[in-house]
C-alpha positions in Angstrom: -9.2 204.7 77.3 -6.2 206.8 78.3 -7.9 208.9 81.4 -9.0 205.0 82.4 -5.6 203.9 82.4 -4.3 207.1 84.0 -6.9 207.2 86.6 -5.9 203.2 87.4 -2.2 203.8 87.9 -2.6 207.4 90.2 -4.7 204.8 92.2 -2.3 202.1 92.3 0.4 204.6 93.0 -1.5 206.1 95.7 -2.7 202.8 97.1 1.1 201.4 97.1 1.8 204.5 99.2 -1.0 204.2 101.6 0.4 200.5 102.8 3.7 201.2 102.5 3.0 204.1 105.3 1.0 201.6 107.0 3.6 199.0 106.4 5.8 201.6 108.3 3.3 201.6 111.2 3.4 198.6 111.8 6.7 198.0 112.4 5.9 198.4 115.7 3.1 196.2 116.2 3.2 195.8 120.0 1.5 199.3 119.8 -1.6 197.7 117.6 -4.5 196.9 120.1 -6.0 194.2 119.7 -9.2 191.8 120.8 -8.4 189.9 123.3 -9.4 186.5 121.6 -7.2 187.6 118.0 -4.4 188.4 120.9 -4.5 185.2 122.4 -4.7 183.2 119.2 -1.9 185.3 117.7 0.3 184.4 120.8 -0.9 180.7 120.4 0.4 180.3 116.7 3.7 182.2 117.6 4.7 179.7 120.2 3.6 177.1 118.1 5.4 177.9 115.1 8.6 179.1 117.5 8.4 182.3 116.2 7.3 186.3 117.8 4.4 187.6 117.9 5.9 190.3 116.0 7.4 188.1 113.4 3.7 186.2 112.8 2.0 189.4 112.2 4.6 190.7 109.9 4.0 187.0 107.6 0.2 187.3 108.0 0.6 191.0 106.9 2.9 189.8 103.8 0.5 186.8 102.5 -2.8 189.1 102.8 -1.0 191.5 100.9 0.2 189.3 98.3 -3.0 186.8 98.2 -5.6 190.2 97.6 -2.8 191.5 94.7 -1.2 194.8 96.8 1.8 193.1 96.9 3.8 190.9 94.1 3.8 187.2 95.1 7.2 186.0 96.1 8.8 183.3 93.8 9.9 180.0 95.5 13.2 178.3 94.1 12.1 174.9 93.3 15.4 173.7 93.5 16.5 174.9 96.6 16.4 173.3 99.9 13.9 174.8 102.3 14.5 173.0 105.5 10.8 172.3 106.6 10.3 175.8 106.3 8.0 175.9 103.3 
């Protein structure tokens, strides 16, 4: 049960440092080539939402990450105000 448990954090640890150095990549995302039809629908929800391209991909990054368990899930103060932002 040991080895199990070893073997399961080396491959977290090594996962976590696989998208953190893809995290790092992608920093720069104007560099990512895309398909033309995930471009244009990226640039529609930016302008919609007010926001960069670059600043859309960085939240869709974030939520996949956090919805398939690579990253923790971010806790929301109930009590705070969010400003239509939530």
């Amino acid at each position: 049960m040991r080895r199990l448990a070893a073997r399961h954090s080396d491959f977290v640890g090594s996962l976590q440092i696989i998208l953190r150095r893809a995290a790092l990549m992608l920093r720069n995302v104007s560099g990512v080539p895309l398909e033309p039809a995930t471009e244009g629908a990226l640039n529609s929800i930016a302008a919609e939402m007010n926001i960069g391209r670059s600043d859309l991909i960085q939240i869709v990054l974030r939520e996949w990450l956090e919805t398939n368990a690579y990253l923790p899930v971010r806790e929301i103060d109930e009590e705070s105000e969010t400003d239509g932002s939530a």
